[in-house]
N, C-alpha and C positions, 0 to 999 in steps of 0.2 A: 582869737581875735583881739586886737591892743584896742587901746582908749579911741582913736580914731574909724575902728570900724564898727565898737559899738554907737559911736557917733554919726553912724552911715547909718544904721540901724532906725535910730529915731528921727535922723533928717528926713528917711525912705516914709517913715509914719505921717509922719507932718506935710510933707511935700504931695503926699496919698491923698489925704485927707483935704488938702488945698485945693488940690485937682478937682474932688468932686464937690466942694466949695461954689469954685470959678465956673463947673460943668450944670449946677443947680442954679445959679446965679442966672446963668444966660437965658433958662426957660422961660418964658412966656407966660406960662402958665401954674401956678403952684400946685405944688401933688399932693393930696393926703398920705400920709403913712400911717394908714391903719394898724400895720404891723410892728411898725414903730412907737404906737402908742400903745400898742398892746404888751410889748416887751416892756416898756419901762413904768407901765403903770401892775405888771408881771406880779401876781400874790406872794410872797413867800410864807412858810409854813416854819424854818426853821430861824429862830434867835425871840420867836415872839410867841405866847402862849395869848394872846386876845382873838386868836382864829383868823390870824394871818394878815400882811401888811402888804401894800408895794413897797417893790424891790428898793424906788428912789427914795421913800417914807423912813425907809429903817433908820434906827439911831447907830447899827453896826452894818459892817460891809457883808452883803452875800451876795455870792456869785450862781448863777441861774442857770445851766447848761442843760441844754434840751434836746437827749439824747434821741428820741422820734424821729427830730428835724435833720438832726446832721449824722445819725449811723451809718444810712445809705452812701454818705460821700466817703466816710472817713476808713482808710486802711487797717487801722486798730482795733483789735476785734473785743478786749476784755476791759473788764473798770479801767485797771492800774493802769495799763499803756493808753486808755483816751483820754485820763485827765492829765498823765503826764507830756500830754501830745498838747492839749486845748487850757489848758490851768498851770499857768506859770507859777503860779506860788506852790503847786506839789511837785513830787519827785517820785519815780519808783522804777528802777531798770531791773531787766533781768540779770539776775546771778548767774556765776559759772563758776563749777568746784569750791560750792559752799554748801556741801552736804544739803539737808534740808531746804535752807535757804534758794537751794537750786527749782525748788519747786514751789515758791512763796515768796513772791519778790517783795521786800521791802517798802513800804511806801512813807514819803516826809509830808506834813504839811507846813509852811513858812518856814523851814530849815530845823524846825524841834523833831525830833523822834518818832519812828511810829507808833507807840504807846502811849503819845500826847496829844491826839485827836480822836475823837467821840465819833463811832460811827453810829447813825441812827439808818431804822429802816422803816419808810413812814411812822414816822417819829417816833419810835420806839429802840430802846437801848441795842444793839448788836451783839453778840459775843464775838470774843477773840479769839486769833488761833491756839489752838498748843501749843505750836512752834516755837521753843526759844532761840532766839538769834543769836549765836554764840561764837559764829566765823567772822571771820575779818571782812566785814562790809560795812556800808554804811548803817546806823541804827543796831548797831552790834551791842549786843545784850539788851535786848527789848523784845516786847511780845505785840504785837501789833493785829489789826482787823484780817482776815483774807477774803479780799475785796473780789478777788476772785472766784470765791464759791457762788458768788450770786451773777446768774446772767444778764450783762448787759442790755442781752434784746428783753428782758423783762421789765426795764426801766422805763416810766417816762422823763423823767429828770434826773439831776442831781444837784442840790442845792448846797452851796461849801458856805458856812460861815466862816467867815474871818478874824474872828472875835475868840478871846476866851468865856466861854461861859459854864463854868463848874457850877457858878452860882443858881443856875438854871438847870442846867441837866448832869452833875455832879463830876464826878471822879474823870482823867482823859481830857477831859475839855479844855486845856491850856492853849494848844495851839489854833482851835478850832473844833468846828462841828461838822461832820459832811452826813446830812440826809437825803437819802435812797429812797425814791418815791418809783412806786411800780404803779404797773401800766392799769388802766382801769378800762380799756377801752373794749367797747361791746358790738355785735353783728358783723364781725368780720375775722376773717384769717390771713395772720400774715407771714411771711415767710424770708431768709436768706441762704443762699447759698453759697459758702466763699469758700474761694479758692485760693493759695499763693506761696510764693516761696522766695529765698534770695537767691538774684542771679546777680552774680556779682565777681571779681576776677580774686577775691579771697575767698571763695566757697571750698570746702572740701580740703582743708588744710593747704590755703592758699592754692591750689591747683585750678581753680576754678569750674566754671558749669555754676548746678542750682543745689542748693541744700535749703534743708529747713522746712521743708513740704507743709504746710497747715491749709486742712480740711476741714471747715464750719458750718454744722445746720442748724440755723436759729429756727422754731417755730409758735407763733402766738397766735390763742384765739380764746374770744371773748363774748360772753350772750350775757341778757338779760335776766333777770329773777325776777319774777311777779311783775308788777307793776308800779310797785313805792319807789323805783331806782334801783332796787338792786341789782346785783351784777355777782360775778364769774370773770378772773381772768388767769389764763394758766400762758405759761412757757415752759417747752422745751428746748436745751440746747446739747450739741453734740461735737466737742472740737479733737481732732485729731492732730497732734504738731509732730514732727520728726525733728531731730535735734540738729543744731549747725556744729560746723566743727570750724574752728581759726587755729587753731596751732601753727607751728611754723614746721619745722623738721628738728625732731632730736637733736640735739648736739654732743649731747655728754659719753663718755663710754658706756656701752653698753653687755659686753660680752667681755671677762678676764681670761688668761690663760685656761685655767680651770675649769670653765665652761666650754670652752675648746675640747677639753679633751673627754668631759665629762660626755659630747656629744657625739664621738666618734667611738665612745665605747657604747652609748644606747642606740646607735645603727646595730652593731654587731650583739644585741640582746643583754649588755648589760648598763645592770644600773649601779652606778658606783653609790649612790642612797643608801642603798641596800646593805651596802658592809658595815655601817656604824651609826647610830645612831648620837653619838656624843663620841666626836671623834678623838676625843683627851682620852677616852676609853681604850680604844684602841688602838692606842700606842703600848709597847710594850710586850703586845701581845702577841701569839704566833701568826693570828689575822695580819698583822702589821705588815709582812713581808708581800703575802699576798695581794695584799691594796696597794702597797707602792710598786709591785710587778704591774698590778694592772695600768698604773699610772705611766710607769715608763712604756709599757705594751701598745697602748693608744696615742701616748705622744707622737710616736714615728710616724704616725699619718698623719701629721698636721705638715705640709710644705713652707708656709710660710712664717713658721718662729725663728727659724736664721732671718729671715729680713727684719725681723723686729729687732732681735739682737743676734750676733754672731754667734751667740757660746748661747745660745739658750737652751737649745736640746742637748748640748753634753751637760750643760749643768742640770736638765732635769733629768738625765740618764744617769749620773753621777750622783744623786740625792739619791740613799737610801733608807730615810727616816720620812716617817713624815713630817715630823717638826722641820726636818731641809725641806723636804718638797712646800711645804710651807712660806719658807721665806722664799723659795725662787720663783714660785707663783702670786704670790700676794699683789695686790693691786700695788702697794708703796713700792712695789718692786722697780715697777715701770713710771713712767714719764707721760704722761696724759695725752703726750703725741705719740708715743709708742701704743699706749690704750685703744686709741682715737684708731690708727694702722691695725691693731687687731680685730677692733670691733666691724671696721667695711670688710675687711680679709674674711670674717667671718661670716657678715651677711649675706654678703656673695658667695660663702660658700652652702649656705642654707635656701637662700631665693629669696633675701628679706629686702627691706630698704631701710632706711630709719624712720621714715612717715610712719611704718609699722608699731613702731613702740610710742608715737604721741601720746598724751592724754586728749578726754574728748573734753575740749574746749569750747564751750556756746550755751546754746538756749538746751535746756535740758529735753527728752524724747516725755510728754504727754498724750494722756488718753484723758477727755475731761467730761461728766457728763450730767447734766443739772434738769430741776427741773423746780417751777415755783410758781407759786398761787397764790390767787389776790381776792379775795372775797367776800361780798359785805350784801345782810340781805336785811330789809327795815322789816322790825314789828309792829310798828302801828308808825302815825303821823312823828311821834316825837322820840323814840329808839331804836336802835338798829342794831346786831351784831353784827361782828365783824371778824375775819380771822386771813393770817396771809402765813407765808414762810416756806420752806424746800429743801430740796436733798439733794447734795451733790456727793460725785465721787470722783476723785482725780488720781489716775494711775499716772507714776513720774519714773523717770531711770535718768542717771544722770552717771559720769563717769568721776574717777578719784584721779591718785598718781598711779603713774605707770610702775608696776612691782618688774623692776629688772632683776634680770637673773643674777647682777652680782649682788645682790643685796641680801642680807642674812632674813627680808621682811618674807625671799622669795623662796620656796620649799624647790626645788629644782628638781629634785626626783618623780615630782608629780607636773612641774611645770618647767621644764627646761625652756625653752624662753620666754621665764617671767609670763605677767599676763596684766590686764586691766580690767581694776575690780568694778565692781558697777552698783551704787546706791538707789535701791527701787524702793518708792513710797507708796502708800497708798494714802490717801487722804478722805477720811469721810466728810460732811458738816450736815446738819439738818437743824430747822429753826423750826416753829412755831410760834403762832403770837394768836390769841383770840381775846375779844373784848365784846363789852354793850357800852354803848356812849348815848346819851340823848341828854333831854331837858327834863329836870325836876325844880318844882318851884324856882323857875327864871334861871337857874343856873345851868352850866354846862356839865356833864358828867363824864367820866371816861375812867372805867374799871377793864383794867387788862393783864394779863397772865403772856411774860414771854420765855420760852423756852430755847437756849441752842446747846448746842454741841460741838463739838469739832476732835475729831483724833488722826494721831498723822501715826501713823505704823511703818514699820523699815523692815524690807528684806533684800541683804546684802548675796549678792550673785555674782560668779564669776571672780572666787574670790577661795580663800582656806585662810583656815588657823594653823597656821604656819607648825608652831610644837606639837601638835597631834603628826605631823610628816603626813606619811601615805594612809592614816587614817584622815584623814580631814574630808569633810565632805565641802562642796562647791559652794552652796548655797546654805544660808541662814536667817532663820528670824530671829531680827536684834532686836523685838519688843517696840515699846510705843509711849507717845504722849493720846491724853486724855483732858479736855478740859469739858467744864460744865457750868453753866449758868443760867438762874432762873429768877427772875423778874415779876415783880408785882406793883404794880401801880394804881394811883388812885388818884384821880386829878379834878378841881373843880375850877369854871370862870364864871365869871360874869362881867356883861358890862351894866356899868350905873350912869344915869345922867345927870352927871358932877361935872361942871365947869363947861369943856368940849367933849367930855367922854371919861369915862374911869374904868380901868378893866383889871378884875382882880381875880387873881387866881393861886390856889393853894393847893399841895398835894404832899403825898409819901409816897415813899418805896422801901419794898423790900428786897433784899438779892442776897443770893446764895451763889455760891459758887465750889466746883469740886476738881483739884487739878490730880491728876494719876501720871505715874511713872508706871508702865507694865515692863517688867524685865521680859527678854529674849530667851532662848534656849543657853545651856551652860556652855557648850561651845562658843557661842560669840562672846563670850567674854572672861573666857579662865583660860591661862598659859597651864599648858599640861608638861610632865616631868616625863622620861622615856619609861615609862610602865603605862601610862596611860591616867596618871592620876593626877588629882588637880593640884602644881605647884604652892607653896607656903612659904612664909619669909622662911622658914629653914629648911628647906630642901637644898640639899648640897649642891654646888655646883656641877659635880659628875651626874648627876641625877636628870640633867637640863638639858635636852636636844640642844646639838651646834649644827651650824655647817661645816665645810670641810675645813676652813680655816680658824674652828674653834668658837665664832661670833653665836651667841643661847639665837634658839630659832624663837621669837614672840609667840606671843598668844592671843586670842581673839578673834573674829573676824577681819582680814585686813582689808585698812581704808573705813571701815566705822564699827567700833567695839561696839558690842550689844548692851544696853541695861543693864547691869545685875541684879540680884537678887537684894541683894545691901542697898540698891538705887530706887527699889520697889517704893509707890509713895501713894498716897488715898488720900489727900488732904483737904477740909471743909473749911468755910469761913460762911460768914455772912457780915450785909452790911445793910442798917437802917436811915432812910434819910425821912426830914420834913424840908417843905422847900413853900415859898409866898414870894408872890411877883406882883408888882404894881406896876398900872401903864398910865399915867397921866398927860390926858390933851388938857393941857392949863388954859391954851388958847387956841387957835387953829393953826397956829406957827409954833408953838411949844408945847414939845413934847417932851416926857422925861419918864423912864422904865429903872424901876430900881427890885431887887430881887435880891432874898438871902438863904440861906442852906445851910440845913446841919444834919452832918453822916457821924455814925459811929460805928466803926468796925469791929468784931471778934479779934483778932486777930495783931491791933495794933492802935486803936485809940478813937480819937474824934476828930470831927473838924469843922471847921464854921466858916463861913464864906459868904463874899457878897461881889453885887455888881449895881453900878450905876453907870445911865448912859443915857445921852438927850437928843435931841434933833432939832434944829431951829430950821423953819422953814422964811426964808429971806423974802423971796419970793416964790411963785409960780413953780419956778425954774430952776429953783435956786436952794439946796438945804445943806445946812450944815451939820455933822454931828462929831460927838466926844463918845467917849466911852472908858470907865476903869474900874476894874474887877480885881479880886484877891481869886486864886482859886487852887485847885491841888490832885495830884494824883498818888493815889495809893499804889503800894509795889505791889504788883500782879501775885496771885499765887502762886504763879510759875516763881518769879522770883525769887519768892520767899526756900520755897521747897527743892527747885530744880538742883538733881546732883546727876552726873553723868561723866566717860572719860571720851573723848573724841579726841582722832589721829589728825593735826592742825597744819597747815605748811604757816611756819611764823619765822620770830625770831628770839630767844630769849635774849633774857639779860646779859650781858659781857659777849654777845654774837650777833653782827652786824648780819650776815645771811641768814635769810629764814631757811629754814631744814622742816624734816615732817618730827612732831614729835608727841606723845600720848600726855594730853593736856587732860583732867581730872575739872570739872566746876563742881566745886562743894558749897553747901548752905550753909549760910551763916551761923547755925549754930553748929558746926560739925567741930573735930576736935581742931583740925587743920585752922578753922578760920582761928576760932580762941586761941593758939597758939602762936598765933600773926597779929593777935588784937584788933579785929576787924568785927566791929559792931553789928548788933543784928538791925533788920532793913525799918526806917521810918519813912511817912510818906515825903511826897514832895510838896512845894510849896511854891506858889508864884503871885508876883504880883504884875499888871498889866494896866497898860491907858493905850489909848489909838484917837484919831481926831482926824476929819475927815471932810468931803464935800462930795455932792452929786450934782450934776449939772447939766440939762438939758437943754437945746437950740433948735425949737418946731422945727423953724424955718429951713434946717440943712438936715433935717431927724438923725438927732448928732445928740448920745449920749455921753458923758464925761463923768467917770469916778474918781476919785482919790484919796487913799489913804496913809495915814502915816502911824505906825505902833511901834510898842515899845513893851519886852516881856521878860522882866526880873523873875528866875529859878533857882530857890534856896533847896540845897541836898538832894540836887540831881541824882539819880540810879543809874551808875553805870556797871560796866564788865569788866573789871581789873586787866591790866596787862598779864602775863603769866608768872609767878613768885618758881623760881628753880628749887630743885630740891635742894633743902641747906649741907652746907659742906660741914666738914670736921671744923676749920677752925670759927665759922660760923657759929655752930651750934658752942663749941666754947666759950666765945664770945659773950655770949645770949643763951644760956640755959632749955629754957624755954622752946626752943625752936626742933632740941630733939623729939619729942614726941610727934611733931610736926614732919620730920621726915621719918618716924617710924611710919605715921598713917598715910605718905605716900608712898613708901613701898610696899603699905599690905594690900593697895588700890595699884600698885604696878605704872605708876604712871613719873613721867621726868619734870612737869611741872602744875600748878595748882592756876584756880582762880573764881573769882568770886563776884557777887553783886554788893554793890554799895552805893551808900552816900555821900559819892564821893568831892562833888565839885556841886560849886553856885555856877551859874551861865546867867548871858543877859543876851538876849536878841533884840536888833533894830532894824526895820524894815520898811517899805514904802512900796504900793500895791495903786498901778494906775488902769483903767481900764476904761478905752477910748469903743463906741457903738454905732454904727452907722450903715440906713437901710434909704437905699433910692429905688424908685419906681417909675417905670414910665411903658406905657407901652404892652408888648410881650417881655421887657426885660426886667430883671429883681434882683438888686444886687444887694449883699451885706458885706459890711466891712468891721473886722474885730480885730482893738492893736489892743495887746495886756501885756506889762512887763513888773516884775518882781524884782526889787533892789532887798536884799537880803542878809545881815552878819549876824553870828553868834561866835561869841567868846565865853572864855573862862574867867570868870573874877575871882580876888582873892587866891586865899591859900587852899592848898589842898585839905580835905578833912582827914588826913590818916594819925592815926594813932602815936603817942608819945613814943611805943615800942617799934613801927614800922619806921618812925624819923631815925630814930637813934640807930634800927641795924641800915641804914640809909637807904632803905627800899619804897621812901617815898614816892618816885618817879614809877615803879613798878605798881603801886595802889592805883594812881591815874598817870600813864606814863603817856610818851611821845605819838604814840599808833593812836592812843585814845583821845588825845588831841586833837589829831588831824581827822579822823572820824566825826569827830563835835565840830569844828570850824571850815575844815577845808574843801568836805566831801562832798559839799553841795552846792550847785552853782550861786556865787553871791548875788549875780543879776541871770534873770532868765526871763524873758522876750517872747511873743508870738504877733504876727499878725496872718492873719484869712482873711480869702477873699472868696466868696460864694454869689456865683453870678448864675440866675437861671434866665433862660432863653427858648421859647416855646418847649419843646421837647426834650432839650439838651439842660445839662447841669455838668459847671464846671465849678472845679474846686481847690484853692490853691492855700498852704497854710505853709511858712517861713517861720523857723523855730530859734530863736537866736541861745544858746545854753554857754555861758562865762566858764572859765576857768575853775577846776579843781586840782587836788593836789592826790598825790594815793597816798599811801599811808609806809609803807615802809619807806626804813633809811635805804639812801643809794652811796656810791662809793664809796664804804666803809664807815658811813658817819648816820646814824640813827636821827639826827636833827635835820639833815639835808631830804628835799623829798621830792618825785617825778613830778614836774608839771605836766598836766592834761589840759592844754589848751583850746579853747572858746572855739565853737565851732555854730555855723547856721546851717538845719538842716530842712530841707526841703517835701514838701508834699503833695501830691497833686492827683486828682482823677477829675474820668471824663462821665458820667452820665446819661443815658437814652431810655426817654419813658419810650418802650417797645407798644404800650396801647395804656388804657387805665391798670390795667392790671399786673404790668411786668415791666421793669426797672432792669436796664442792664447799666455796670457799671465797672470800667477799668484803669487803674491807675498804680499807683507808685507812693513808699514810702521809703524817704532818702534820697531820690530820686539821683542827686549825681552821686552817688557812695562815698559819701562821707565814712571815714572812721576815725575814734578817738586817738590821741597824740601814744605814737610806738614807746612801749619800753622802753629806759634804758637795758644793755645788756645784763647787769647785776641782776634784774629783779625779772626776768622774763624765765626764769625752771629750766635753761638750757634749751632756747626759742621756744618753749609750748608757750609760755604767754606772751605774746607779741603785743600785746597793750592788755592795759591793768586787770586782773579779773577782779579786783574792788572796789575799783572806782572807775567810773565811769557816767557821766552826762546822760547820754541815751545808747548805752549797750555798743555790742562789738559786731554787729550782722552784716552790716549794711545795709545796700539795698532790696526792699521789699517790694514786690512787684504780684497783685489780685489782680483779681474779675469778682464780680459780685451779685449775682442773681437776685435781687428782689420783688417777691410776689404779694397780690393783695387780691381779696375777694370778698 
């Protein structure tokens, strides 16, 4: 969308909004809006420790979604996709062919990272995933929340602050805070049942029909404890997704001479595999003659090699070596139109097509299934315990590249045509959190113990380690990540009556945290030598399974190496904070909250921190606030420790095409980084101001927010580009850099990369949120327009090293991919307006998504600084609703509604058609249209 149809965008808002202005105006009669007063005079719980504030009161921006109200409308069944649906300022789409990632979608708040927002759950700290984000996505090399593990239907809200406040609840909170408040409600049970899928005329590798199937059973229900208030609230939820597929049709060759004929000798019982295991070997030898007999033997059934070339079978009846048969075969042989003519000649002679060798392109295939509790039962008049948290388990498969048969990744004796490997996760998480909170001597007390977990496990399917040959088994387990953290807290408030109010509050923590690398079996990740034993930098070359054209067969798991044993990792830290918050009402119009915080980590230092922020209430109607904090994030455990090799599609240095290639991320202290002179990780640092107004109009019950901020990051953490293995005249060059490619070939891998400190950023933003409820009648309409104006750049120089400038591998420390990841991959303005109109029995639901232009990340024709636009796109959302009695809610509708998809590939960057638009970047994903029913029950 250009400058003009974002201008259609907010004239459509205003001209909206005018309407029922002009339609309010004409009544007769003035309407109360209860519901209206009720939303803006709304408590919030997170950015304020005085036991909570209206929403219009605050001195920082929080946004108040109330997920109860609008579940039943909304197509999107998890966190990530309703706030990236209803909350303009975050971001989170589904991945495709980003290993892990495939099963853990990324989520941004305000365009920072997802490592840079605090997630709370009734107000208590969350853990992160394991996950390191390590593919080519947005948020690449960050560890972030999975907002996923917790069900949706367990929620009653979710409260996003907008504000940094480290000063307040410590480490993460730069971009924000989003608290997760679950459901507390009692004598009833509730229920969902959804159904849906995309029907759309790109389903099923563009062939159309419906893919993507997802089956959902939410179930909640809640009773009373004694008679003090207490309470019981549990959910279960249950979601089944089938995966989508968008590919387009192969296009590349698929099938060489050699596979030809390799397949008309395994009709007649033989395996040509079978004769050599390292065919340098057998050369020479009296086997020689025989394998080149078989080779001429089988040729003669192929018809169609004189159409490719005229002399083609006499020159391969003519080769009597195999080094000749070598060169008359070899792919360089032929002409890619010649390749292109063997490889249909072939399919057709087998029953294939080329849809058959896609990769699977889309939403990855889930099994998800959670379950969580909310619980608080009072001990007398003035204490209560309390304890909440849950356990989920998410089964994922997701597909890789497709291993063609002519590729030396592909063992052809066991797979003659190639195959498609498959990355299956399993995903644990389970939380705990139990407390007593009350009143002693006039203050507020809150002592609590939080516990989570999260381990993401890999078993790789449909798949071999290629240099074991016909020893290989299919399936592997690559091992696992493991994180752990434990929480203690102690918190005091009171208020005093000083001036209009004084509420003071002080506390600590303590946290531990434990992240584990579990290696996989030694299969997924050792290249074996043709004895069967595990390869070493000096195992000779004859030693080393080839294919028939000589190319070493790999090792590992193909499509994602396992762990190693060398990768194995147990790592602890802890981190202690004190923190004191002041709320001063000076007047009944001024207000001013200031708070400071000091953590010191095991593992890397201290840090001091503060925030101040005010509210001047003008009038009634009318308030204005500021706000500006210092604040910081520590590098994750993961960061510090994470070392692993994963098979990447990228691009190296001096290669404009990305290719697949065994990338290695090593820890900062490993030999590799110190031989790069690549620092070990310190925190981050930021400073931030925002300044703002809320603004309310009875007469039209017309709320108006707006904010404006601004968030300076000194030694941002990023994910290096990839450093190539150094050359000879390199390492000449620069001494130093030999040992560096010694320990990447004893790690078997082509290129390196690493976490750092490597770049300042500074985000500027502007966050409007326009609210509006009329009533009349049987009809109830709401109206929400929110749009996010959004930039983050790089300032300054890069921080690399005197030795990375000088071998000129500065752009490789924080190179071009990593740029456009930080600036470009997030929409700079993103838009919503809904409209929720109920009408005695009926409920209708319309939501207009407006998402700005991104960029992907790779170079396109030939030039690494040139890059795809994805351009801005408005996508649609709508259902219809029918309360069937009090007790049963039916409800059918659409997301996407006219199928929309993101801006096509250029040809360079689409894998030979499997990607037909970006699989890194992307606004709101590549599905299209979504299309439910929705059962909802109540008793």
């Amino acid at each position: 969308m250009n400058r003009s149809g974002r201008k259609a965008v907010l004239s459509t808002a205003v001209v909206f909004f005018s309407g029922i202005y002009l339609t309010q105006a004409q009544e007769t009669k003035p309407v109360k809006d209860s519901t209206s007063d009720k939303q803006i005079e709304e408590v919030v719980l997170v950015g304020s420790r005085s036991g909570g504030r209206s929403k219009a009161d605050s001195p920082v921006p929080v946004d108040v979604f109330n997920l109860k109200d609008i579940q039943q409308s909304l197509p999107q069944t998890n966190i990530n996709q309703i706030l990236n649906t209803i909350a303009p300022s975050f971001t989170s789409t589904i991945q495709t062919n980003a290993d892990g990632s495939d099963h853990l979608d990324p989520a941004q708040l305000r365009g920072l990272g997802p490592d840079q927002t605090l997630v709370l759950v009734n107000g208590k700290r969350r853990h992160t995933s394991a996950l390191v984000n390590v593919n080519g996505t947005p948020g690449r090399g960050t560890v972030g929340t999975d907002l996923n593990a917790i069900p949706a239907f367990a929620l009653s809200r979710i409260e996003v602050l907008r504000d940094g406040a480290s000063a307040q609840y410590g480490s993460d909170a730069i971009a924000g805070v989003m608290n997760l408040q679950l459901k507390r409600d009692t004598g009833k049970l509730t229920g969902q049942l959804n159904y849906g899928g995309y029907l759309t005329p790109a389903a099923n590798d563009h062939t159309g029909n419906y893919d993507g199937q997802q089956f959902q059973l939410d179930l909640n229900y809640g009773n009373k404890i004694g008679k003090r208030g207490g309470f019981y609230n549990i959910t279960w939820s249950s979601q089944f997704r089938d995966p989508t597929r968008r590919a387009g049709t192969e296009s590349a060759p698929i099938y060489n001479a050699y596979n030809a004929i390799e397949k008309r000798a395994a009709e007649n019982g033989v395996n040509l595999s079978s004769y050599f295991n390292n065919i340098n070997n057998l050369k020479g030898t009296a086997g020689e003659q025989d394998f080149v007999n078989l080779i001429h033997q089988y040729a003669q059934g192929i018809s169609y090699f004189n159409s490719i070339s005229p002399n083609l079978q006499s020159n391969i009846q003519s080769a009597n070596s195999i080094t000749a048969l070598q060169n008359v075969l070899k792919t360089s042989a032929f002409t890619t139109d010649q390749l292109n003519y063997l490889t249909d000649q072939e399919l057709a002679y087998r029953g294939q097509t080329r849809k058959d060798f896609n990769q699977q392109v889309g939403q990855s295939k889930l099994n998800n299934h959670q379950l969580f509790a909310n619980i608080e039962v009072p001990l007398n008049d003035d204490w209560k315990v309390y304890t909440f948290g849950g356990y989920s388990i998410r089964d994922g498969a997701s597909g890789g590249f497709y291993r063609r048969p002519t590729q030396a990744r592909t063992f052809t004796g066991l797979y003659i045509d190639g195959y498609l490997p498959e990355i299956h996760t399993k995903i644990q998480d389970v939380s705990l959190s139990a407390g007593i909170k009350g009143k002693w001597n006039g203050w507020n007390v809150d002592f609590s113990n939080t516990f989570g977990q999260n381990s993401f496990d890999y078993t790789i399917e449909n798949t071999g380690n290629t240099s074991l040959r016909f020893n290989s088994p299919s399936s592997f387990n690559a091992g696992g990540l493991q994180f752990l953290q434990n929480t203690i807290n102690l918190d005091f408030s009171k208020q005093f009556d000083v001036f209009e109010g004084l509420n003071v509050a002080f506390g600590a923590e303590q946290r531990h945290e434990n992240f584990k690398e579990n290696p996989g079996e030694e299969a997924s990740y050792t290249a074996y030598d043709i004895y069967g034993n595990p390869q070493t930098p000096t195992t000779s070359s004859s030693d080393k399974p080839t294919d028939f054209f000589g190319a070493a067969l790999p090792g590992s798991s193909q499509v994602f190496a396992g762990f190693r044993e060398a990768n194995r990792t147990d790592k602890n830290r802890n981190a202690y904070a004190a923190y004191a918050d002041l709320e001063f009402n000076f007047t009944n119009w001024l207000l001013v909250d200031a708070a400071v915080r000091y953590e010191d980590y095991s593992d890397f230092g201290s840090t001091f921190n503060y925030k101040l922020a005010s509210r001047i209430k003008l009038t009634d109607d009318l308030n204005f606030r500021f706000a500006g904090s210092t604040g910081f994030r520590a590098p994750s455990i993961h960061q510090i420790y994470y070392n692993t090799t994963s098979t990447l599609f990228t691009s190296l240095p001096g290669s404009n095409l990305p290719q697949l290639v065994e990338v290695g991320t090593f820890s900062n202290d490993s030999t590799i980084a110190t031989g790069l002179g690549i620092n070990k990780l310190k925190q981050e640092t930021s400073k931030s101001v925002s300044t703002g107004f809320t603004y309310k109009i009875p007469a039209l019950n017309l709320n108006i927010t707006a904010d404006a901020y601004f968030i300076r990051i000194d030694d941002r953490i990023a994910l290096t580009d990839q450093f190539s293995r150094p050359t000879d005249l390199q390492i000449q060059n620069n001494p130093n850099l030999g040992p560096v490619r010694d320990a990447m070939d004893a790690a078997n891998v082509n290129a390196a990369q690493f976490f750092a400190n490597s770049i300042d950023t500074e985000t500027k933003g502007l966050d409007v949120v326009i609210s509006h409820n009329y009533r009349t009648g049987a009809i109830k309409l709401n109206n929400d327009f929110a749009i996010n104006f959004n930039r983050t750049k790089k300032v300054g120089d890069i921080h690399a090293s005197d030795l990375l400038k000088n071998a000129g591998l500065e752009n490789t420390y924080f190179g071009e991919k990593s740029r456009v990841y930080l600036e470009d991959s997030v929409p700079k303005v993103k838009a919503s307006l809904s409209n929720n109109l109920k009408w005695n029995d009926f409920n209708f639901y319309l939501r207009n998504t407006y998402y700005g232009k991104v960029y992907g990340a790779d170079g396109i024709n030939g030039n690494a600084y040139e890059h795809q636009l994805i351009s801005d796109k408005i996508i649609t959302d709508l259902s219809i609703g029918y309360d069937i009695n009090k007790n049963f809610n039916l409800t059918i509708g659409t997301n996407n509604l006219f199928d929309i998809y993101p801006t096509k590939n250029v040809t360079s960057s689409t894998n030979n058609d499997q990607f037909i638009y970006s699989r890194s970047t992307s606004q709101f994903g590549q599905n299209g249209r979504y299309v439910f029913s929705k059962l909802t029950v109540s008793f």
